[in-house]
Biopython code that builds the backbone (N, CA, C, O; Angstrom):
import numpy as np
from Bio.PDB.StructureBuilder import StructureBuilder

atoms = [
    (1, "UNK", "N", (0.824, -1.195, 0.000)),
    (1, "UNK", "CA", (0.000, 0.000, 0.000)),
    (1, "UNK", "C", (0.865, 1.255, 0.000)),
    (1, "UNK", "O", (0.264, 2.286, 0.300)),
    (2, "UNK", "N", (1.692, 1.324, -0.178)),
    (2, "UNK", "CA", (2.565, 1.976, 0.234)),
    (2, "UNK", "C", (3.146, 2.920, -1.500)),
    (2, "UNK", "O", (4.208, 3.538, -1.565)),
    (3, "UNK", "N", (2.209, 2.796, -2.625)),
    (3, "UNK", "CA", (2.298, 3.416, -3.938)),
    (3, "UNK", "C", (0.768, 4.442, -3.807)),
    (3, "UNK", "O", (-0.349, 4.173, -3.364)),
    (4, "UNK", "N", (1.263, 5.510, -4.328)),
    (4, "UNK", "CA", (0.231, 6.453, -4.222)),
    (4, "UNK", "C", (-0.985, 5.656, -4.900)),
    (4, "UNK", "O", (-2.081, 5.635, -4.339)),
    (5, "UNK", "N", (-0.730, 4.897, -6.311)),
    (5, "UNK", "CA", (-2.164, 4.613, -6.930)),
    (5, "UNK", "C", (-2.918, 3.814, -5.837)),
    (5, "UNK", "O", (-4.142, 3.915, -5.769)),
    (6, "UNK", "N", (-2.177, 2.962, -4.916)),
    (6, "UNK", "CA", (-2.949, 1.833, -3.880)),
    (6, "UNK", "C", (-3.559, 2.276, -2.888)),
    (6, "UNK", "O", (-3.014, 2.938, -2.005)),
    (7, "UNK", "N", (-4.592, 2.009, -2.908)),
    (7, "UNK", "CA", (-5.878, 2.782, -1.640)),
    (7, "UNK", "C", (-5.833, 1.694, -0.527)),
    (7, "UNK", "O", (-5.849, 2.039, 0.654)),
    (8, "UNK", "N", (-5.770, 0.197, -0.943)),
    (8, "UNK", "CA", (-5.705, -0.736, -0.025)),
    (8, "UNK", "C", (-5.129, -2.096, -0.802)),
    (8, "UNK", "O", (-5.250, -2.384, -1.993)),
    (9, "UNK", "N", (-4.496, -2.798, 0.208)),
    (9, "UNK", "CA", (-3.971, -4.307, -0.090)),
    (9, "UNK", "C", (-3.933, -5.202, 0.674)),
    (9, "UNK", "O", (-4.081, -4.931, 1.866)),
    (10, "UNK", "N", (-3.716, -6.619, 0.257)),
    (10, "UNK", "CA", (-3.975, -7.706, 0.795)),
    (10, "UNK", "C", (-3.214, -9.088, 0.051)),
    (10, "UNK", "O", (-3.606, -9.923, -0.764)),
    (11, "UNK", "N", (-2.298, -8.926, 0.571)),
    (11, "UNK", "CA", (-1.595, -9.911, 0.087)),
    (11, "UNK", "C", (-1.354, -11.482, 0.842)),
    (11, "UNK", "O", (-0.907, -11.761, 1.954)),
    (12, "UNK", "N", (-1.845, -12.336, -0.257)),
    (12, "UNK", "CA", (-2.307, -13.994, 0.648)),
    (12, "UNK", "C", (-1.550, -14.837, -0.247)),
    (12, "UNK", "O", (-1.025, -14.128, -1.106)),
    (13, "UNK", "N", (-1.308, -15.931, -0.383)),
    (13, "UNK", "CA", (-0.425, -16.877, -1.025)),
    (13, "UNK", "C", (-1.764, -18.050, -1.539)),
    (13, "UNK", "O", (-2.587, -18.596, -0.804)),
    (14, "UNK", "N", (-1.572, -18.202, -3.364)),
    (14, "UNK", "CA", (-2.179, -19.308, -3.484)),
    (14, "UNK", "C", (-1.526, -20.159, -4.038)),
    (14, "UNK", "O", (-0.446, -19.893, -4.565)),
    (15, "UNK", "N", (-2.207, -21.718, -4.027)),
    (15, "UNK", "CA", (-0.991, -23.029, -4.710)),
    (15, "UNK", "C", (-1.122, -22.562, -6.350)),
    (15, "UNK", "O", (-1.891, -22.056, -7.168)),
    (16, "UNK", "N", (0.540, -23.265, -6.135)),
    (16, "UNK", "CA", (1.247, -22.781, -7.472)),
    (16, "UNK", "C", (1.789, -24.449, -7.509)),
    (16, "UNK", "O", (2.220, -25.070, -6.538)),
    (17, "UNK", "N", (1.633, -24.968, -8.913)),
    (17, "UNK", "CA", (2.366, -26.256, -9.100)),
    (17, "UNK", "C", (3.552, -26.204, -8.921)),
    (17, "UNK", "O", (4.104, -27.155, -8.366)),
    (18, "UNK", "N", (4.403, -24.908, -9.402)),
    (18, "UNK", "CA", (5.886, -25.323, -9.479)),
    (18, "UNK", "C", (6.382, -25.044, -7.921)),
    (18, "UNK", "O", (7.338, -25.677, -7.473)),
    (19, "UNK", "N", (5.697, -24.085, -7.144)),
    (19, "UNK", "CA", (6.333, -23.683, -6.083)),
    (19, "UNK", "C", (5.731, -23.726, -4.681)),
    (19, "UNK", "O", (6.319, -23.437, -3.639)),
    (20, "UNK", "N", (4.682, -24.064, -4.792)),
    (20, "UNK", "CA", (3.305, -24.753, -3.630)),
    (20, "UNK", "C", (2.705, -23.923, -3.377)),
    (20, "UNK", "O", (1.530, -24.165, -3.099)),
    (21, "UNK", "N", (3.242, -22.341, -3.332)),
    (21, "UNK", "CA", (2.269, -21.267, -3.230)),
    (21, "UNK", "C", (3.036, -20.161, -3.496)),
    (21, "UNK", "O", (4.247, -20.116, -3.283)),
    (22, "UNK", "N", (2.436, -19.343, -3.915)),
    (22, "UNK", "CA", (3.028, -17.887, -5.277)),
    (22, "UNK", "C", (2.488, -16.906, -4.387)),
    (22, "UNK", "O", (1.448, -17.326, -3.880)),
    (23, "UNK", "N", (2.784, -15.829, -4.029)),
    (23, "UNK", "CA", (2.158, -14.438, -3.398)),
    (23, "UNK", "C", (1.966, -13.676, -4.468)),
    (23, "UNK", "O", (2.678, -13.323, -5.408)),
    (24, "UNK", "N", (0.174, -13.373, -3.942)),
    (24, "UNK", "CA", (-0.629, -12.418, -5.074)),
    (24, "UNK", "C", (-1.117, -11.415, -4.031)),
    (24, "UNK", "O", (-1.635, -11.671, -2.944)),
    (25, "UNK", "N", (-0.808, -10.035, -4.656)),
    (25, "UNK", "CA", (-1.645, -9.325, -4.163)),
    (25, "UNK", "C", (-3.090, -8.732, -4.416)),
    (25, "UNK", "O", (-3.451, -8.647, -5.590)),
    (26, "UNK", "N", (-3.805, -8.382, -3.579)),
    (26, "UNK", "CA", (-5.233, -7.557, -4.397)),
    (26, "UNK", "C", (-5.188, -6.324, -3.916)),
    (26, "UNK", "O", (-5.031, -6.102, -2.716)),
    (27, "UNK", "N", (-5.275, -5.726, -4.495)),
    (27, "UNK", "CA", (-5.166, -4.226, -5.016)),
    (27, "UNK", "C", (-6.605, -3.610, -4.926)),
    (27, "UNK", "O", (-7.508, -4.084, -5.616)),
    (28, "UNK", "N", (-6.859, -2.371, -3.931)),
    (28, "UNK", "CA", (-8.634, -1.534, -4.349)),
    (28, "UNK", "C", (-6.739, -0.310, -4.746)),
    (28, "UNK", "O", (-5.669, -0.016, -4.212)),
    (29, "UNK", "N", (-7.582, -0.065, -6.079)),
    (29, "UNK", "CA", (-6.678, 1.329, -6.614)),
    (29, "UNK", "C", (-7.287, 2.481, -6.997)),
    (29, "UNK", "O", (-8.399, 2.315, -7.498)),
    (30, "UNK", "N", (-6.850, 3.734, -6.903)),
    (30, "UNK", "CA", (-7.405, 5.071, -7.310)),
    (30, "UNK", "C", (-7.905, 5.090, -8.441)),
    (30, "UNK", "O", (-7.986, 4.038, -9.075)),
    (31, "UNK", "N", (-8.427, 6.463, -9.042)),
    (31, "UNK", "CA", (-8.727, 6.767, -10.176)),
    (31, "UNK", "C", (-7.336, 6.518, -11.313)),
    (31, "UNK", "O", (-7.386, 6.247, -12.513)),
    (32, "UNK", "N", (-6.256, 6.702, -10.519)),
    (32, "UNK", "CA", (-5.267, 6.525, -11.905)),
    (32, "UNK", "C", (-4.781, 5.792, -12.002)),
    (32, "UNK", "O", (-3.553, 5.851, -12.070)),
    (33, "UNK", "N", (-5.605, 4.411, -12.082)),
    (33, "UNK", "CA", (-5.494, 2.926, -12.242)),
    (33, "UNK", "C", (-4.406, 2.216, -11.426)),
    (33, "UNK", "O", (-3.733, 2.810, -10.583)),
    (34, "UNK", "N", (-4.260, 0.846, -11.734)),
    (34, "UNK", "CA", (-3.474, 0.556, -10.854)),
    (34, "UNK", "C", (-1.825, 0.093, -11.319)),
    (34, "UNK", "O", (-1.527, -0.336, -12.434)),
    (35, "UNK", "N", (-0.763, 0.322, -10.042)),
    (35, "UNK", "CA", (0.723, 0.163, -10.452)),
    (35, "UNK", "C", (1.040, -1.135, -11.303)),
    (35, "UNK", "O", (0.268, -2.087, -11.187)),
    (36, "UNK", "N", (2.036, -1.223, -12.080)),
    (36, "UNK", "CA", (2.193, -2.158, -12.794)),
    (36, "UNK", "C", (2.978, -3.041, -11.385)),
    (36, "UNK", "O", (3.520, -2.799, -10.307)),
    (37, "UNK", "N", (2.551, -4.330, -12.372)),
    (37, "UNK", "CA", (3.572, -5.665, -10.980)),
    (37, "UNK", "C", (5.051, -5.229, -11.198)),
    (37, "UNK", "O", (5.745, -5.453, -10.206)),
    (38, "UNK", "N", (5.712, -4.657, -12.257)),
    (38, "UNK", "CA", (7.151, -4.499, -11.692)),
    (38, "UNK", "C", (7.352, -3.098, -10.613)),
    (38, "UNK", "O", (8.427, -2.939, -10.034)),
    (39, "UNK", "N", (6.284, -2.201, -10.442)),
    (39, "UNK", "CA", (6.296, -1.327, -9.363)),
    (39, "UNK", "C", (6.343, -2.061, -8.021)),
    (39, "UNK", "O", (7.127, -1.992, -7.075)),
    (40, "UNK", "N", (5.881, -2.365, -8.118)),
    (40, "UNK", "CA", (4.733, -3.699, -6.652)),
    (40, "UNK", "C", (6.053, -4.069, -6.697)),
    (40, "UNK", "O", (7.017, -3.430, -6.278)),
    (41, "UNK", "N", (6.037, -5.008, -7.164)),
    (41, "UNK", "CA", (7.806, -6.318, -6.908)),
    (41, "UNK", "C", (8.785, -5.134, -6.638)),
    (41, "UNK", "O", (9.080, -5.131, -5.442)),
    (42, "UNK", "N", (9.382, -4.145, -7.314)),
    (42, "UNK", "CA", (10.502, -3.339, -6.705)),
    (42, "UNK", "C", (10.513, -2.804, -5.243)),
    (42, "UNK", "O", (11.416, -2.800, -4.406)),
    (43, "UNK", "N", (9.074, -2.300, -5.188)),
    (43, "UNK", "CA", (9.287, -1.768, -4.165)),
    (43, "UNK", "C", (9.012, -2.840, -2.965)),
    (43, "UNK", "O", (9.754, -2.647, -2.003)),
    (44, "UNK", "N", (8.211, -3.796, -2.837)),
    (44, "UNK", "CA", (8.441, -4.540, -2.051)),
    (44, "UNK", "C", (9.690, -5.343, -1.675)),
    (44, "UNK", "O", (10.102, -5.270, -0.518)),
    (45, "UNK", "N", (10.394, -6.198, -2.687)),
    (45, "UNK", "CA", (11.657, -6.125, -2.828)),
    (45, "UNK", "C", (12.261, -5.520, -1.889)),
    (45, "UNK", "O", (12.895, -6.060, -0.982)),
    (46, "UNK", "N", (12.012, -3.803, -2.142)),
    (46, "UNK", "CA", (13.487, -2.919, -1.340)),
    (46, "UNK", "C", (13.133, -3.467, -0.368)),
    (46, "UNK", "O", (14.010, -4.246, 0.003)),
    (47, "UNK", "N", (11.497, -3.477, 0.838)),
    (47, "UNK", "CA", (11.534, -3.171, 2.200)),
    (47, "UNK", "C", (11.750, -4.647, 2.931)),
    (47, "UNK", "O", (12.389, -4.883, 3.956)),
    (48, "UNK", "N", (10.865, -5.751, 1.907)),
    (48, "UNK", "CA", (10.860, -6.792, 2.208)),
    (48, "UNK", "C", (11.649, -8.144, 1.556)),
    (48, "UNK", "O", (11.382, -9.288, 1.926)),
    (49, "UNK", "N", (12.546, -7.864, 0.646)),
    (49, "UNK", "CA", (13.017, -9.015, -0.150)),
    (49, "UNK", "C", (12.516, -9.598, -1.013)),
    (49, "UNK", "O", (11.340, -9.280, -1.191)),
    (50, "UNK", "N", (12.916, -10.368, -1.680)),
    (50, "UNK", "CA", (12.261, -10.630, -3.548)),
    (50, "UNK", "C", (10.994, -11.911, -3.018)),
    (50, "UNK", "O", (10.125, -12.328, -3.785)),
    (51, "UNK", "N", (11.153, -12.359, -1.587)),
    (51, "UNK", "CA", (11.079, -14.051, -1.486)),
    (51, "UNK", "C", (9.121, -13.210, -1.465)),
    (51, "UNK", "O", (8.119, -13.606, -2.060)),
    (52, "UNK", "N", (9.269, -12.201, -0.681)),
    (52, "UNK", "CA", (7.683, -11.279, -0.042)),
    (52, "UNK", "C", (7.112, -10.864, -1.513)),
    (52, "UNK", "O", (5.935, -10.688, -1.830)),
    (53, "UNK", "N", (8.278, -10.760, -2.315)),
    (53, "UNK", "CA", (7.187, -9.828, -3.737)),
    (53, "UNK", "C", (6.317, -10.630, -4.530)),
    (53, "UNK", "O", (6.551, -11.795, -4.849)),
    (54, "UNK", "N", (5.250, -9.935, -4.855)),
    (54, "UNK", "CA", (3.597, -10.883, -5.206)),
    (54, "UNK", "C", (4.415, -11.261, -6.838)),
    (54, "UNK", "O", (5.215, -10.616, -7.515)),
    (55, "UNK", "N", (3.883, -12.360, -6.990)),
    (55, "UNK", "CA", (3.954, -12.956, -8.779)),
    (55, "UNK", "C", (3.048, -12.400, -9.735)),
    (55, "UNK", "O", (3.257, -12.482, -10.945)),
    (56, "UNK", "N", (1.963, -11.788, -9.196)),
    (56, "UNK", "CA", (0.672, -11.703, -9.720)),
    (56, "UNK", "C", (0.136, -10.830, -8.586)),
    (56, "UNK", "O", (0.322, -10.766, -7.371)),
    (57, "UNK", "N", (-0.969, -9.867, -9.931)),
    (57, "UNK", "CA", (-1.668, -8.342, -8.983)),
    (57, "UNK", "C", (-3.049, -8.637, -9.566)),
    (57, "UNK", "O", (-3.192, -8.992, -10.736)),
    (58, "UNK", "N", (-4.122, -8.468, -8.660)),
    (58, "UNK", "CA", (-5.543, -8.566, -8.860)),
    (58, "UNK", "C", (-6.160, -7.654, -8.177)),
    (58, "UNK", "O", (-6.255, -7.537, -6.955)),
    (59, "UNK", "N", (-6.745, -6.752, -9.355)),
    (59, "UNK", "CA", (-7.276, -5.518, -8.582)),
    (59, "UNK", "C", (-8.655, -5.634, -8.190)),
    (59, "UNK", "O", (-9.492, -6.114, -8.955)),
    (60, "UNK", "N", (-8.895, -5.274, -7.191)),
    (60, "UNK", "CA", (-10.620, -4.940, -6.864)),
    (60, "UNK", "C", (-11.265, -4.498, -6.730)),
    (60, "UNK", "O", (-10.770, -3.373, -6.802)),
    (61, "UNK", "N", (-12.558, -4.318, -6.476)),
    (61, "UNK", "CA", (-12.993, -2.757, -6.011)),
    (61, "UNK", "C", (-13.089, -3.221, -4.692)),
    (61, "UNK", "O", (-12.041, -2.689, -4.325)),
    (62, "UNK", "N", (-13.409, -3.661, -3.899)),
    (62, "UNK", "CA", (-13.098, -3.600, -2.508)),
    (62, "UNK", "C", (-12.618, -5.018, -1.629)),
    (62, "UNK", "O", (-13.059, -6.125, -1.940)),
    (63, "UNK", "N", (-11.778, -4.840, -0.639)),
    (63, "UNK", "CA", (-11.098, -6.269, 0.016)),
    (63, "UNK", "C", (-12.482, -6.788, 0.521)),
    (63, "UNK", "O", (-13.486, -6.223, 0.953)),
    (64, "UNK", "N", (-12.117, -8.161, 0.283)),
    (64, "UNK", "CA", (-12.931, -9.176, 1.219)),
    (64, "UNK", "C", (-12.747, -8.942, 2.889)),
    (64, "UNK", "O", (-11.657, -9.107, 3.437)),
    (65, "UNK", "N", (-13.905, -8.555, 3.578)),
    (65, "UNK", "CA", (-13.729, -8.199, 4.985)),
    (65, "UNK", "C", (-14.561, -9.343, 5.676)),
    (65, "UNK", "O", (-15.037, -10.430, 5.349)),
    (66, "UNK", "N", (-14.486, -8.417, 6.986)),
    (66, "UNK", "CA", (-15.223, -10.037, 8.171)),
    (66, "UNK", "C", (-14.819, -8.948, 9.615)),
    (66, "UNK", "O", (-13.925, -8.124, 9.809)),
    (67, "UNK", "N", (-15.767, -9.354, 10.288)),
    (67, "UNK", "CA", (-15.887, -8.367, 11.564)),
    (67, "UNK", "C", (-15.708, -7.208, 11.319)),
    (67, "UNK", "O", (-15.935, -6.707, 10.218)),
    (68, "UNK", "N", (-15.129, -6.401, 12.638)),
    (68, "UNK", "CA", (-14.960, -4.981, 12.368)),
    (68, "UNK", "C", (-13.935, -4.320, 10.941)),
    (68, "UNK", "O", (-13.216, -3.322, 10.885)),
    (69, "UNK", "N", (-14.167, -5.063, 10.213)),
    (69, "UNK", "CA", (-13.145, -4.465, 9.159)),
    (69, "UNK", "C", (-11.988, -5.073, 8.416)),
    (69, "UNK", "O", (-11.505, -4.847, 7.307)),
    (70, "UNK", "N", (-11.647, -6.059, 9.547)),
    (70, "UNK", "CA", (-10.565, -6.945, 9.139)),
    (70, "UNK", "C", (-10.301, -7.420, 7.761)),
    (70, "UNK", "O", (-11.096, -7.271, 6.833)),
    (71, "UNK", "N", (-9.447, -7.848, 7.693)),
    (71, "UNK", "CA", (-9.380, -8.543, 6.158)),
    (71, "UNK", "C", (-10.012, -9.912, 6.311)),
    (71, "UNK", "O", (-9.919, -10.480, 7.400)),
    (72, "UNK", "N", (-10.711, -10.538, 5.200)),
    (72, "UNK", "CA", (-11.144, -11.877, 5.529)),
    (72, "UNK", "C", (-10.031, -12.587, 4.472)),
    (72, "UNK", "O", (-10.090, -12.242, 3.291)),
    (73, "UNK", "N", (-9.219, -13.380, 4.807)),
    (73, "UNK", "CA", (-7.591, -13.560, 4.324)),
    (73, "UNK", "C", (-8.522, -15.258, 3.037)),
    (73, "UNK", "O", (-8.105, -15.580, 1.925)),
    (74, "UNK", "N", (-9.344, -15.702, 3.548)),
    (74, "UNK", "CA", (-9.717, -16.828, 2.900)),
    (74, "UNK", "C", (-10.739, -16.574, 1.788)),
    (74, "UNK", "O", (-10.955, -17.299, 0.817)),
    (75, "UNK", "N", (-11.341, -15.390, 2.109)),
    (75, "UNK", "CA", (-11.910, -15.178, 0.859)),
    (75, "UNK", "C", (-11.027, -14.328, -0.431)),
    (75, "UNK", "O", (-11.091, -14.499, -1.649)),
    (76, "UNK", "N", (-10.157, -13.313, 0.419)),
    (76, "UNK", "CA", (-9.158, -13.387, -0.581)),
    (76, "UNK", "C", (-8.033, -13.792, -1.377)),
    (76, "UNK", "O", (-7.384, -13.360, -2.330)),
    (77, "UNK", "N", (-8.060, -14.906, -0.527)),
    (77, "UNK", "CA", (-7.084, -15.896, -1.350)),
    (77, "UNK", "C", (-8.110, -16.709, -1.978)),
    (77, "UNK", "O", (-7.620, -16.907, -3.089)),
    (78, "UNK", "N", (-9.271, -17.322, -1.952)),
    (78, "UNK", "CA", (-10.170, -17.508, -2.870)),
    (78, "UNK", "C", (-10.267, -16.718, -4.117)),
    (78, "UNK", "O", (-9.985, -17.183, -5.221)),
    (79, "UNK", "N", (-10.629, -15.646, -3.930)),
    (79, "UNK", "CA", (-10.327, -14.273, -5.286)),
    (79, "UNK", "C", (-9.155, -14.438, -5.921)),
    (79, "UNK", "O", (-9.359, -14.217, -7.114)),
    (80, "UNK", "N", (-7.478, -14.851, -5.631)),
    (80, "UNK", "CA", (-6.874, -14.586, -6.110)),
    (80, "UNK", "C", (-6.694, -16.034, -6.441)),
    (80, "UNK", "O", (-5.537, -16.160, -6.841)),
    (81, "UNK", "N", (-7.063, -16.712, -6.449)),
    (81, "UNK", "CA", (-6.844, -18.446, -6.768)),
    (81, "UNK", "C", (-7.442, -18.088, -8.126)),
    (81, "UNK", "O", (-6.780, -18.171, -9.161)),
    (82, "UNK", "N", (-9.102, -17.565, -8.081)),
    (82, "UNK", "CA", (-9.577, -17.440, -9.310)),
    (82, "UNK", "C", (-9.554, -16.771, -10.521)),
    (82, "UNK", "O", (-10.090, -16.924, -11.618)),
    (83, "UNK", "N", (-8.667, -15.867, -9.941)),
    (83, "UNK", "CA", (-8.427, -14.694, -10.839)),
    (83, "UNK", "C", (-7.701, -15.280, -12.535)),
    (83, "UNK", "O", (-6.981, -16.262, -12.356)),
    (84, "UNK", "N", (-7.745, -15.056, -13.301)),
    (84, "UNK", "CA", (-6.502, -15.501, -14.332)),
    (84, "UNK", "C", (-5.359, -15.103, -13.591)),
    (84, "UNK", "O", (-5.186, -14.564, -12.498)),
    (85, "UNK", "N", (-4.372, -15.675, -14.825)),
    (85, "UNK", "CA", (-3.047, -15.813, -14.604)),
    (85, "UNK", "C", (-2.162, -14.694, -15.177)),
    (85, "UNK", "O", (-1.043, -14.892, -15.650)),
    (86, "UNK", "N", (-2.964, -13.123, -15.060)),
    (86, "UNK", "CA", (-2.379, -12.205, -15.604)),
    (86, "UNK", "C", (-3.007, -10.638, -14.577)),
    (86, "UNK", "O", (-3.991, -10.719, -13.843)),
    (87, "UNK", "N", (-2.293, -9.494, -14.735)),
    (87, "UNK", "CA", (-3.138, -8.915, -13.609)),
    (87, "UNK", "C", (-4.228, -8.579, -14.161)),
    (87, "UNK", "O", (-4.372, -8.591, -15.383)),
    (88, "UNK", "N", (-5.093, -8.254, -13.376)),
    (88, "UNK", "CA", (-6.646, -8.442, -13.758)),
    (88, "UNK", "C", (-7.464, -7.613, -12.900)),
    (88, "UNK", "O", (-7.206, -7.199, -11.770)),
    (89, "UNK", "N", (-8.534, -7.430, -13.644)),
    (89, "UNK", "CA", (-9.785, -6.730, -12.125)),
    (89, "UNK", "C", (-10.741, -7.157, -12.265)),
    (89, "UNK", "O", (-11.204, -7.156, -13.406)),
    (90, "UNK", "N", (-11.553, -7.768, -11.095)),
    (90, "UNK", "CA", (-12.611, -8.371, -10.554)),
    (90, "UNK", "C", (-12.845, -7.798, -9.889)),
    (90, "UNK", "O", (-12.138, -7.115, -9.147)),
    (91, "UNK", "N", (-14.682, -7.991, -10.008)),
    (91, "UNK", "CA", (-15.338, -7.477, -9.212)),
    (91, "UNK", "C", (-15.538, -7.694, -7.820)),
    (91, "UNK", "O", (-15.989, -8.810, -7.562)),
    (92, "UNK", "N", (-15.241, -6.613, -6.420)),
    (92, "UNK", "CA", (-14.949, -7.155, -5.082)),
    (92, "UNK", "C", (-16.018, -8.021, -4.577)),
    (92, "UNK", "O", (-16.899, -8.405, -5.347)),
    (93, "UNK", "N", (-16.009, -8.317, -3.492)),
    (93, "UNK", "CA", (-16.869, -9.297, -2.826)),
    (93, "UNK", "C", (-17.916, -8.516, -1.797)),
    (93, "UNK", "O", (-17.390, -7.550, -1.245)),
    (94, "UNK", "N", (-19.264, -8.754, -1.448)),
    (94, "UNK", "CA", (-19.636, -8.284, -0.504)),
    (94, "UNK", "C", (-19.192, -8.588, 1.150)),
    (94, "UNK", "O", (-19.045, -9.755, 1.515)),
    (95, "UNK", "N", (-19.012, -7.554, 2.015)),
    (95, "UNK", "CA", (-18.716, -7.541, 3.032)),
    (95, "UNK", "C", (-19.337, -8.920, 3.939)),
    (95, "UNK", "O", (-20.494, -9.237, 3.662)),
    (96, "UNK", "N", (-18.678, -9.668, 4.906)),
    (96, "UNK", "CA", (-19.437, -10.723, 5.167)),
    (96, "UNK", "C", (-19.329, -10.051, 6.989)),
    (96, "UNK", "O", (-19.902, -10.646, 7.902)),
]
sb = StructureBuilder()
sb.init_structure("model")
sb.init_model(0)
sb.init_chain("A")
sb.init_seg("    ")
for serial, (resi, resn, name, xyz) in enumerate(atoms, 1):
    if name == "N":
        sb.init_residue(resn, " ", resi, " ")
    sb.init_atom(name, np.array(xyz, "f"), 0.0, 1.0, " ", f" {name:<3s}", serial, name[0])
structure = sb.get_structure()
């Protein structure tokens, strides 16, 4: 979250054949669309190392939540399981 276009994120790990699980992030982004994945990967990279940077960006219009706000981490790794295999935007989920 930490790129001006990113309003909010949520980054969850789904299975990947070659590697058992790939980090994807989901993205709610501004009006001036959202950062490309080599933005995302660099800058995560710097703070966190290459092993933390997402493979794949799926934008949404809003995170999957649960209680006061929280992230609901299983429905968004559900979202990003389904997403294609390219970055993409889907439509968010209703609040549960």
């Amino acid at each position: 979250a930490g790129l001006p276009a990113v309003r909010e994120a949520c980054v969850v790990g789904v299975p990947d054949e070659e590697w058992g699980q790939s980090v994807v992030a989901l993205l709610v982004v501004g009006p001036s669309g959202p950062p490309s994945l080599a933005e995302v990967r660099a800058l995560v990279t710097a703070r966190l190392g290459a092993a933390a940077a997402p493979r794949r960006l799926v934008v949404v219009d809003a995170l999957p939540t649960r209680g006061p706000g929280k992230p609901d981490r299983r429905a968004a790794a559900a979202l990003a399981a389904a997403a294609p295999d390219r970055a993409t935007s889907v439509p968010g989920p209703a609040t549960t």
